[in-house]
Structure formats: C-alpha cells, structure tokens
Backbone as CSV, one residue per row, in Angstrom:
resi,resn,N_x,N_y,N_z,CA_x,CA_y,CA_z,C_x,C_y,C_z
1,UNK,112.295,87.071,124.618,113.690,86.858,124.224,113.743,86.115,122.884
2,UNK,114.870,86.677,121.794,114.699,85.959,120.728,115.024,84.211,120.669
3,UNK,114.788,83.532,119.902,115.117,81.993,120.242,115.489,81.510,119.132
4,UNK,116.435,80.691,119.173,116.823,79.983,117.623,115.984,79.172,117.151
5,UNK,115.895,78.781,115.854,115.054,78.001,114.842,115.551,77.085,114.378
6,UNK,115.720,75.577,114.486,116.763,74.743,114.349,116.592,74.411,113.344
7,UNK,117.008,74.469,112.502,117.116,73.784,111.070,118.387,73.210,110.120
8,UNK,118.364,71.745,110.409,119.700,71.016,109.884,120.174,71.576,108.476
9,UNK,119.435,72.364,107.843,119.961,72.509,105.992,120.023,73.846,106.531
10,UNK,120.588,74.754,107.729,121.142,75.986,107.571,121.452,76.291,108.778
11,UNK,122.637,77.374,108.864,123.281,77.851,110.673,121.872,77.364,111.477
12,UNK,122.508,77.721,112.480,121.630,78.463,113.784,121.269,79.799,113.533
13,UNK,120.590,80.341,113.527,120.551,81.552,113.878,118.820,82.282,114.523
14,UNK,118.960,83.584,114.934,117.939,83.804,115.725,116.869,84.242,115.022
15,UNK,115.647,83.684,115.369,114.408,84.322,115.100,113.540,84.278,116.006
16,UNK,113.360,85.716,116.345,112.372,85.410,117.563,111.130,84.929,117.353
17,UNK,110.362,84.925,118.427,109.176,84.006,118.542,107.993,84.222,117.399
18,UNK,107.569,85.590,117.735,106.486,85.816,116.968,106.947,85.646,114.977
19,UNK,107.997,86.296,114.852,108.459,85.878,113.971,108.082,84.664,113.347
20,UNK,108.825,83.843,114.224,108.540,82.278,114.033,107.366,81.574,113.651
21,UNK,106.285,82.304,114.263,104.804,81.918,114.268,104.487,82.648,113.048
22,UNK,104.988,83.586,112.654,104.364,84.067,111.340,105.458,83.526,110.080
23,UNK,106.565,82.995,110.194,107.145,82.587,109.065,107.660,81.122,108.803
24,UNK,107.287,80.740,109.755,107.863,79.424,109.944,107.481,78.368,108.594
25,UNK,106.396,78.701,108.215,105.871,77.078,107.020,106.983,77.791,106.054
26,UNK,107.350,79.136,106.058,108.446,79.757,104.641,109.365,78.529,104.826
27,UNK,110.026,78.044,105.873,111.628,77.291,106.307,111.033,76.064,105.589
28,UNK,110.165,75.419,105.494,110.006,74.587,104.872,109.512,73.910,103.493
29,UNK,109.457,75.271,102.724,109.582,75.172,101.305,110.526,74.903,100.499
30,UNK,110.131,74.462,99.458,111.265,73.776,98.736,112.290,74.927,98.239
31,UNK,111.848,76.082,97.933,112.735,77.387,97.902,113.619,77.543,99.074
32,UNK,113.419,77.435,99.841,114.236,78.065,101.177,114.929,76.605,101.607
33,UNK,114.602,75.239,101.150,115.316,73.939,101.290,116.686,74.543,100.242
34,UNK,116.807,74.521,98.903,117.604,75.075,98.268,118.702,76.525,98.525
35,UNK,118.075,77.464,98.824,118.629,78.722,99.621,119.351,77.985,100.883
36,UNK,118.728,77.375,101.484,119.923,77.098,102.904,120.660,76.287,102.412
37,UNK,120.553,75.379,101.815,122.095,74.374,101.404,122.618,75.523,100.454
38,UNK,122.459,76.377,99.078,123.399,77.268,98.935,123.966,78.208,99.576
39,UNK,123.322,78.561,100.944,123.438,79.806,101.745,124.886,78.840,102.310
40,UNK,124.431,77.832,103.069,125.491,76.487,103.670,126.387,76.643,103.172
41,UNK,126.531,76.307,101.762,127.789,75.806,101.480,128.757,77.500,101.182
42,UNK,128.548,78.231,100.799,129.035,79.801,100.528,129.375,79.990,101.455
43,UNK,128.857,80.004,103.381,129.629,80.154,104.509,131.102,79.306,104.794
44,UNK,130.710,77.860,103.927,131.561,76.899,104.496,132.683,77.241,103.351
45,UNK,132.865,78.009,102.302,133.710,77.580,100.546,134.376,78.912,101.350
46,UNK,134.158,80.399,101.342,134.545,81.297,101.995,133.748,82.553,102.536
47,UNK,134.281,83.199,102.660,134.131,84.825,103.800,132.776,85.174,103.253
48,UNK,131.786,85.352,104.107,130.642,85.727,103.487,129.996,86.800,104.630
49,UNK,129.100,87.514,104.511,128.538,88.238,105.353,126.898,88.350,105.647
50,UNK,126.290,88.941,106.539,126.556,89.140,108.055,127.376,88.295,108.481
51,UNK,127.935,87.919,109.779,128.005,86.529,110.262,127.078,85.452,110.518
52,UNK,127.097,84.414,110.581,126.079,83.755,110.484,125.415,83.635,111.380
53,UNK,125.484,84.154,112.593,124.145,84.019,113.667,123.326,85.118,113.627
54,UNK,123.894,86.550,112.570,123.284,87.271,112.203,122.611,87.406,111.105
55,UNK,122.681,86.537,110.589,121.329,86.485,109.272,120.540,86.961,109.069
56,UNK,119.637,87.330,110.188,118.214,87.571,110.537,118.257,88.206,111.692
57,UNK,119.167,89.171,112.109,119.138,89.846,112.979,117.984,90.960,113.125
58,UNK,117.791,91.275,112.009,116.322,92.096,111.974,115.221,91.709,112.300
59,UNK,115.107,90.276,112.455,114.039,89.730,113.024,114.078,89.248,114.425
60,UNK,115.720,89.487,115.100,115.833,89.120,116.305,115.592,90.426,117.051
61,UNK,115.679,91.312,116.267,115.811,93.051,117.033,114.458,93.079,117.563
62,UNK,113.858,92.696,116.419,112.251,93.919,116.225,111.180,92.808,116.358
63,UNK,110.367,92.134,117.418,109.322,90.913,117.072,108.810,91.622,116.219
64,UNK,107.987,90.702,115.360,106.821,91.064,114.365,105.535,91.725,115.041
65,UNK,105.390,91.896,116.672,104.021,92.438,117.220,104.806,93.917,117.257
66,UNK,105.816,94.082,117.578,106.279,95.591,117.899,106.840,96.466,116.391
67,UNK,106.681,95.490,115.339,106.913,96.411,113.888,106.006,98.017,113.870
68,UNK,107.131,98.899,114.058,106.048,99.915,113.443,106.168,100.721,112.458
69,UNK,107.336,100.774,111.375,108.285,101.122,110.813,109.088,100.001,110.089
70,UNK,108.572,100.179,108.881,109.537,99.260,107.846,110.632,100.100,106.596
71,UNK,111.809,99.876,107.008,112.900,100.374,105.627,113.386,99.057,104.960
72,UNK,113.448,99.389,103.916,113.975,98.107,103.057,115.746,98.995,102.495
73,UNK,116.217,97.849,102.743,117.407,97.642,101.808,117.268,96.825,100.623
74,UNK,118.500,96.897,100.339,118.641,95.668,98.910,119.410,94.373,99.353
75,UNK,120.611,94.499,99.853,122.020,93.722,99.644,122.842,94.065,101.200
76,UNK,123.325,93.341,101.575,124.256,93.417,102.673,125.804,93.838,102.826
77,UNK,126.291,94.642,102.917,127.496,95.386,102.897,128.471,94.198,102.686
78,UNK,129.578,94.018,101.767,130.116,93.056,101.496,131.709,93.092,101.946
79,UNK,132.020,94.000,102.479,133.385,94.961,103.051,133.697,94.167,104.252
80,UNK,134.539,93.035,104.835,134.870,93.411,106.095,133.937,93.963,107.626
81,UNK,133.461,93.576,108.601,133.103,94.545,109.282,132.067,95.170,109.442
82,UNK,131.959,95.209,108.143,130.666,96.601,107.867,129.323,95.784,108.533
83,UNK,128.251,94.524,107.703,127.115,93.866,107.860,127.051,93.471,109.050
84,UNK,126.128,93.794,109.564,125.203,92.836,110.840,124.004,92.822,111.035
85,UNK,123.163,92.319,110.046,122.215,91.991,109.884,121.063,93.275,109.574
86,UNK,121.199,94.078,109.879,120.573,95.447,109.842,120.930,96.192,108.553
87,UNK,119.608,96.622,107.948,119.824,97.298,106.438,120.505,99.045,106.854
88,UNK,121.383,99.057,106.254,122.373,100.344,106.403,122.934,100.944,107.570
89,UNK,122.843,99.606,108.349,123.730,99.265,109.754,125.056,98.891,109.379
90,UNK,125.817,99.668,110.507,127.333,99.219,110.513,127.935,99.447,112.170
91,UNK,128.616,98.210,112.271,128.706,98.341,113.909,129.224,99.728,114.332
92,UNK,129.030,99.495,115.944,129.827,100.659,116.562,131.817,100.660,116.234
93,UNK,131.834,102.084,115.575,133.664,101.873,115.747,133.975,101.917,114.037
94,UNK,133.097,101.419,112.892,132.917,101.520,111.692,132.722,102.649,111.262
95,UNK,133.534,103.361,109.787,133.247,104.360,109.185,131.961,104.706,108.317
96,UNK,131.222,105.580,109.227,129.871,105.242,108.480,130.242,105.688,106.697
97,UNK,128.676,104.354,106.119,128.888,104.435,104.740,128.273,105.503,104.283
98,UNK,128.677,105.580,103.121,128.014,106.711,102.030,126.198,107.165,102.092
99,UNK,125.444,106.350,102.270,124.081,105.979,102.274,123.950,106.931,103.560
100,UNK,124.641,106.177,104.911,123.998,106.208,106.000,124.672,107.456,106.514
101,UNK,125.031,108.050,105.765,126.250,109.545,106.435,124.807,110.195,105.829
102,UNK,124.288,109.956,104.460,123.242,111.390,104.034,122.096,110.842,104.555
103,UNK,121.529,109.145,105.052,120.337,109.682,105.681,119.833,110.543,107.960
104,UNK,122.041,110.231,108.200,121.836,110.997,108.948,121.867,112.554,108.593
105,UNK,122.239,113.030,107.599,122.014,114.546,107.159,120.509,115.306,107.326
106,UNK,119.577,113.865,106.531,118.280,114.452,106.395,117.859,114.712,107.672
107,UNK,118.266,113.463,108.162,117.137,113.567,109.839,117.743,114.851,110.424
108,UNK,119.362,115.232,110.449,119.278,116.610,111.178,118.753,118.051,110.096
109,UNK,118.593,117.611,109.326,118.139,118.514,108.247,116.755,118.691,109.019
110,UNK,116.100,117.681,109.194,114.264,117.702,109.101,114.042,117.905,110.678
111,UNK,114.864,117.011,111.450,114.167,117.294,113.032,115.318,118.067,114.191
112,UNK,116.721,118.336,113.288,117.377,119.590,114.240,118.180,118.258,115.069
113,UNK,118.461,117.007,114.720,119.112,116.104,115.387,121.016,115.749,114.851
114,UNK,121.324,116.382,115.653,123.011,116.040,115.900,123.151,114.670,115.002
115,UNK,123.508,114.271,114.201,124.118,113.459,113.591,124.992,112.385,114.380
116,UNK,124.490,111.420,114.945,125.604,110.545,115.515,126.880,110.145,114.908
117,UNK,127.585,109.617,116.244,129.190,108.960,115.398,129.353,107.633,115.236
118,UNK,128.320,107.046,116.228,127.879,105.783,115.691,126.591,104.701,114.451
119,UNK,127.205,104.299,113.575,126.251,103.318,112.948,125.275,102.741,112.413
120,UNK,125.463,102.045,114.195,124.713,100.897,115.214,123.404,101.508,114.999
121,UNK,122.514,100.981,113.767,121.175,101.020,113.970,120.271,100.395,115.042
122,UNK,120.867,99.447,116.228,120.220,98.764,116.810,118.971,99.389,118.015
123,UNK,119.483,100.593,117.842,118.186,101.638,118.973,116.893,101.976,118.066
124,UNK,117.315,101.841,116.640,116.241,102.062,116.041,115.471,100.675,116.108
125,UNK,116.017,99.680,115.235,115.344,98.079,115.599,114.390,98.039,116.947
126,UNK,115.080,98.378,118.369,114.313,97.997,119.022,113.346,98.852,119.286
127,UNK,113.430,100.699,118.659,111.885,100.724,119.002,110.726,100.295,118.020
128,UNK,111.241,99.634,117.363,110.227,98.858,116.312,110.263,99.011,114.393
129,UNK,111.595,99.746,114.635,111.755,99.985,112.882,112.554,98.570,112.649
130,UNK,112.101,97.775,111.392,112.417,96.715,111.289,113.554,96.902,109.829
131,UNK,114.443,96.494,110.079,115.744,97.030,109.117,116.193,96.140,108.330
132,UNK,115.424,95.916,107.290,115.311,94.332,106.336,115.838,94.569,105.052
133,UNK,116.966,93.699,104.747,117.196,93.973,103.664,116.418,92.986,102.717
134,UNK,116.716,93.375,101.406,116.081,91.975,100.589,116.459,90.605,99.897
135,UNK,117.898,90.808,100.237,118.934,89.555,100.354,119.733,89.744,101.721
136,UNK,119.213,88.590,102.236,120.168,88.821,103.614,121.448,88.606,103.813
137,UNK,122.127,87.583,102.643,123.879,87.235,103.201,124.277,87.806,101.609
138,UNK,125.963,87.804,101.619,126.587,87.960,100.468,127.837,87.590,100.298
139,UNK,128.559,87.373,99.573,129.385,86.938,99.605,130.933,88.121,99.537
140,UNK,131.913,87.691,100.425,132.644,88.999,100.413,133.469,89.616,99.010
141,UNK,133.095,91.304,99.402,133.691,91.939,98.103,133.248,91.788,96.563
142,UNK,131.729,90.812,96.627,130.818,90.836,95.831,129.250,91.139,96.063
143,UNK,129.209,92.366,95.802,127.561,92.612,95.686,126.852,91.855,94.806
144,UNK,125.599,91.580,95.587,124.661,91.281,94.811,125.242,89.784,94.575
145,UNK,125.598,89.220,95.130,126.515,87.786,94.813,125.320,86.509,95.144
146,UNK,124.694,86.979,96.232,123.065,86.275,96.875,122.109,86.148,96.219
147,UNK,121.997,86.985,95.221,120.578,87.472,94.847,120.384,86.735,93.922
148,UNK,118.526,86.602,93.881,118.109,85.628,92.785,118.360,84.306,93.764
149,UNK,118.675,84.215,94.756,118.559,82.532,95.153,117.180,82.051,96.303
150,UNK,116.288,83.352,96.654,115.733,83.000,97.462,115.279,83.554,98.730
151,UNK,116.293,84.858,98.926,115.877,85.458,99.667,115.035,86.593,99.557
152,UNK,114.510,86.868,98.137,114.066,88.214,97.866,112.421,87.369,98.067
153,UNK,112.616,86.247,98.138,110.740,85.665,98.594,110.667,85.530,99.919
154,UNK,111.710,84.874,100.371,111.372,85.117,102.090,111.152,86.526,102.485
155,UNK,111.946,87.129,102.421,111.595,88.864,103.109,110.570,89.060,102.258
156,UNK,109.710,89.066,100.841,108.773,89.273,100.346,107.872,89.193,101.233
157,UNK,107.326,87.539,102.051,106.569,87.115,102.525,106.287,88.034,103.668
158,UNK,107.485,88.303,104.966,107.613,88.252,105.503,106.732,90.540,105.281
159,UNK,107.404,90.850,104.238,106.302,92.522,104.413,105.237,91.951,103.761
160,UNK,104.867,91.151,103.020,102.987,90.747,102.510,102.416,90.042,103.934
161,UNK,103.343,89.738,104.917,102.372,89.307,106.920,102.223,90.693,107.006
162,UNK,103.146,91.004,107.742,103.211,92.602,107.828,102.133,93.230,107.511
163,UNK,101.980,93.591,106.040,100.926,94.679,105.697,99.396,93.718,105.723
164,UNK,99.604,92.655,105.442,98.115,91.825,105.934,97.659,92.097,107.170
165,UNK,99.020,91.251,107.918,98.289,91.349,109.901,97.957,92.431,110.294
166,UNK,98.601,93.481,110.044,99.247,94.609,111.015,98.653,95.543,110.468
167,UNK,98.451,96.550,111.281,97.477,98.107,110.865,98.385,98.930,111.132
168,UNK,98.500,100.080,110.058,98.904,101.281,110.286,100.678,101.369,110.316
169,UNK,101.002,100.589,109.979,102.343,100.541,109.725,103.064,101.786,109.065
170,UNK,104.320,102.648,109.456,104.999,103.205,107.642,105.960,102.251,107.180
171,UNK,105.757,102.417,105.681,106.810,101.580,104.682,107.734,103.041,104.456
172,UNK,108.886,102.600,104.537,109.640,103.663,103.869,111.018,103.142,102.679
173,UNK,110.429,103.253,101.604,110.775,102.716,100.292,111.903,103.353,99.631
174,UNK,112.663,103.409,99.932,113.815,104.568,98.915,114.625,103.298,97.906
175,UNK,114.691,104.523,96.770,114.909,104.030,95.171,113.771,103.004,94.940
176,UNK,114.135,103.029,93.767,113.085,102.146,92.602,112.952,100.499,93.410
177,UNK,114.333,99.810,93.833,114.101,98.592,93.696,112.911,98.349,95.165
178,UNK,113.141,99.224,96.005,112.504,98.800,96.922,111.127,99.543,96.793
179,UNK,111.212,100.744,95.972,109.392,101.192,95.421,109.092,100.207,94.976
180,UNK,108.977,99.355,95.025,108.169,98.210,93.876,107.830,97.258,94.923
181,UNK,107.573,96.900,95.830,107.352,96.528,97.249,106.172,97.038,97.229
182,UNK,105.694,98.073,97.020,104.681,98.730,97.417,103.312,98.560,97.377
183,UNK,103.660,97.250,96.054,102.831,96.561,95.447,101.757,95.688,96.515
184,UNK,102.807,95.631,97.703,102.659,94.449,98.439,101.248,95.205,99.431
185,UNK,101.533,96.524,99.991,100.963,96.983,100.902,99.862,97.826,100.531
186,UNK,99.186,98.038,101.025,97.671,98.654,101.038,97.889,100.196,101.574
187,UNK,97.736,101.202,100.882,97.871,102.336,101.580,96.889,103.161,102.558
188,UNK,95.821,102.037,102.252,94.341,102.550,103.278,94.808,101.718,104.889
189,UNK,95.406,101.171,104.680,95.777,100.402,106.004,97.334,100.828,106.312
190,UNK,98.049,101.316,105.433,99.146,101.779,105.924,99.793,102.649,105.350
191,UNK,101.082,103.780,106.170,101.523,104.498,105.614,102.772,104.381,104.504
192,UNK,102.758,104.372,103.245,103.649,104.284,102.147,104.805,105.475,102.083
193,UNK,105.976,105.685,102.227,107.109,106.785,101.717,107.641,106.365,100.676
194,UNK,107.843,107.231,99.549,108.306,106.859,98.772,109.839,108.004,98.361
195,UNK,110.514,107.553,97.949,111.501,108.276,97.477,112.661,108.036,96.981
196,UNK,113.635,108.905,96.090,114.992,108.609,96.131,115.815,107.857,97.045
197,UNK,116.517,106.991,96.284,117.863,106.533,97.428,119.001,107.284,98.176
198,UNK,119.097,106.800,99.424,119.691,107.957,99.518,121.797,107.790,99.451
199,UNK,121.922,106.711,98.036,123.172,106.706,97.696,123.649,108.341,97.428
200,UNK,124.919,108.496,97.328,125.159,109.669,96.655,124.916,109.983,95.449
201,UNK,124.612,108.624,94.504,124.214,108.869,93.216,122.954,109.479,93.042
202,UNK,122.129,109.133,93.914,120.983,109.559,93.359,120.484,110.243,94.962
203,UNK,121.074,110.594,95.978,120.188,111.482,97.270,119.927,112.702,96.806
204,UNK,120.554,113.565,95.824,120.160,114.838,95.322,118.257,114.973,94.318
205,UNK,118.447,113.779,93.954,117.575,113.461,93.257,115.652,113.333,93.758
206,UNK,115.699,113.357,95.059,114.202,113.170,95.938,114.550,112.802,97.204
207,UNK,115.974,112.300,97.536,115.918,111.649,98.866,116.320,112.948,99.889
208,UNK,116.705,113.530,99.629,117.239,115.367,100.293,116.373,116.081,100.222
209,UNK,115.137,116.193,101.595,113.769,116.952,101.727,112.812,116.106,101.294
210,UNK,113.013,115.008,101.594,111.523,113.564,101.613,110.983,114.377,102.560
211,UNK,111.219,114.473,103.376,110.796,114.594,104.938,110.187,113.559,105.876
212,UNK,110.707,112.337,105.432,110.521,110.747,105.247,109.773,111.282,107.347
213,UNK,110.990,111.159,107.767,111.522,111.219,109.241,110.161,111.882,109.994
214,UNK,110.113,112.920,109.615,108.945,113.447,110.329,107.792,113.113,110.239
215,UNK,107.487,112.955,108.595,105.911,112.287,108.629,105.805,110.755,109.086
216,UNK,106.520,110.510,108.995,106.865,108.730,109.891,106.249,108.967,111.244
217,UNK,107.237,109.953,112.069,106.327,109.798,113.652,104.991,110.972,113.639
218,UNK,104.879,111.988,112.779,103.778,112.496,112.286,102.191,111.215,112.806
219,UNK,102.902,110.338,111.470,101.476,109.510,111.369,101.562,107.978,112.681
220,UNK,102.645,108.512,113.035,102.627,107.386,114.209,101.721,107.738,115.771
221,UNK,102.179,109.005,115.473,101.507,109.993,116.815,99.876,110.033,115.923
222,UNK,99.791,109.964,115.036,98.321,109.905,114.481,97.317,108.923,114.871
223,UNK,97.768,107.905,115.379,97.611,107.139,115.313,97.785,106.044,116.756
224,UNK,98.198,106.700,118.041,98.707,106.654,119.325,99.932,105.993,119.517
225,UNK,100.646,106.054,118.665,101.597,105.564,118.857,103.010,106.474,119.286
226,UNK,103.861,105.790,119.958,105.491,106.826,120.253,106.295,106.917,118.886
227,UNK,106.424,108.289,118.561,107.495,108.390,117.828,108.292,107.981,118.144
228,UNK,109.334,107.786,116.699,110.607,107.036,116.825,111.948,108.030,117.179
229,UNK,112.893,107.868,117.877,113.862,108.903,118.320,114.740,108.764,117.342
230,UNK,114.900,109.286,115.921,115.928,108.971,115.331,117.181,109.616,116.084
C-alpha cells in the first residue's frame, strides 16, 4: 500500500514504499529543500495543479519493483480538472485532450483496440507503466509555469534508478524534449522508443505508425513478462 512521506517544507503526499527506498536522500537536498517551499507557497498564493496529494501519483500507482514501462511527459495539464498526477491522464468524465485522443488512435491503429471513452490512465499505472511527467505541479492556465525549479532533477534521478536497478525496461520517449532522456538509459539493458509527439502539431510527423504499442509488449513477452492491455 502506498504511504505518505512526511516532510514539513512540502504537502503530504503519497509515495509508496519502494519508491521511498530508492528516492528518499533526493527529499533532502538542498534542491528539493528550495522546490518544496516554492512548490508550498504557489499551492498556498493560488490554483495550481495536480492537487496536492497528487503530486506524485505516478509513484503511488506503479512501485518502483513493478516498473515495466516508462512514458515521459513534460508539464501537467494546467486547465481545471484535467491533471492527476499521471502524464496524459485526465480523470474519468473529462474531454479527452488532443495528445491522448491520437495516442488512443495509434493503439487502435496498431493492435485493433476500440478506443476508450475514458482518460483515466490509472489501469495502465497499475500494470506497471509508470506515467511521469518531468515537472510535476503547475500553476493554473500557465504552462510550463514549474519548470526550471527542480523538478526536472528529481524525475531525472528517479529514470537514472530505473535504468541502473532495473533490467529490461521500455522507455517510450515521444518528441525531442523527452528524446534526450535517453541519455540516461543503456539500450543493452533496456528497451528505448523513440519518436514524434503525439501533439497534433507534430503526430503526423513519426508519432502515426511508431508502432510504439506493439513492440513494447513484443519485447516484454521477450523477455517473460505480461503484456500491457492498452
């Protein structure tokens, strides 16, 4: 069960265990001392997003032993509603966004799967795709309002455990900002995707026939592991 991490210079919020054991000395750097009193005070001045017990909901979904599947985001939906902790998650009952309408296209494009009406990435999280963005909060109706304060080293850390501890992982990298991550991981020890984003600006561009989806549980079944049910 996930468990909170008490720390007076920021919310409550959940990180489960193993997590904990692999990130914990991060909470006590002088970087992440700074990030939580600015993270602090931006919840307390106004409207900011995820909510705050969801911060790190990606790390409450998915322990770090059951990662088998990593997508990176950038930034947290800044709209109302939309953020909960999950990269290109939007609750149940939400109009899915632009992003997450074409990467359900591909998957019925590639594996013949009905397109849901919900969201709610959270079935993916728990079978082990870990849905991380690279700034976790934001401030509302401003993108990118987080960034540069601190969180793009914590989640750094947190895929350089990852591709250290862990064998055989896929990274699945779409657009440039999150190809550059890639840096982090070893491709003899794990599987790398690379491709277009799949915004509308640029999904015509590589992200439409990656075939991200299939070679993901491809090399998972390679490897004895359960594919993932997108």
């Amino acid at each position: 069960m996930p468990r909170k991490y008490r720390n007076p210079s920021i919310m409550n919020v959940k990180m489960e265990a193993s997590w904990l054991q692999q990130l914990a000395a991060e909470f006590e750097k002088p970087y992440f001392q700074q990030l939580a009193a600015f993270v602090r005070q931006e919840y307390a001045s106004g409207e900011c997003y995820p909510p705050g017990g969801r911060i790190f909901n990606a790390f409450a979904q998915t322990p770090f032993d059951r990662v088998k599947v990593v997508i990176l985001g950038q930034d947290p939906y800044h709209e109302p509603g939309q953020a909960m902790g999950l990269c290109f998650s939007v609750p149940d009952g939400i109009m899915l966004p632009p992003s997450l309408k074409n990467i359900y296209a591909e998957i019925q494009d590639e594996l013949g799967v009905a397109a849901p009406t919900s969201g709610d990435l959270t079935r993916w999280a728990r079978q082990g795709v870990l849905l991380l963005n690279a700034t976790l909060t934001v401030r509302r109706g401003q993108a990118g309002s987080h960034q540069g304060r601190g969180w793009e080293t914590f989640t750094d850390a947190a895929i350089q455990t990852l591709a250290r501890e862990r064998e055989h992982l896929v990274f699945m990298l779409w657009g440039s900002y999150a190809g550059a991550k890639a840096a982090y991981i070893d491709p003899h020890r794990h599987l790398i995707l690379r491709s277009a984003h799949p915004s509308p600006l640029s999904a015509y561009r590589g992200f439409f026939g990656n075939h991200h989806f299939q070679l993901c549980n491809d090399y998972l079944i390679r490897y004895g592991q359960e594919p993932i049910l997108w």
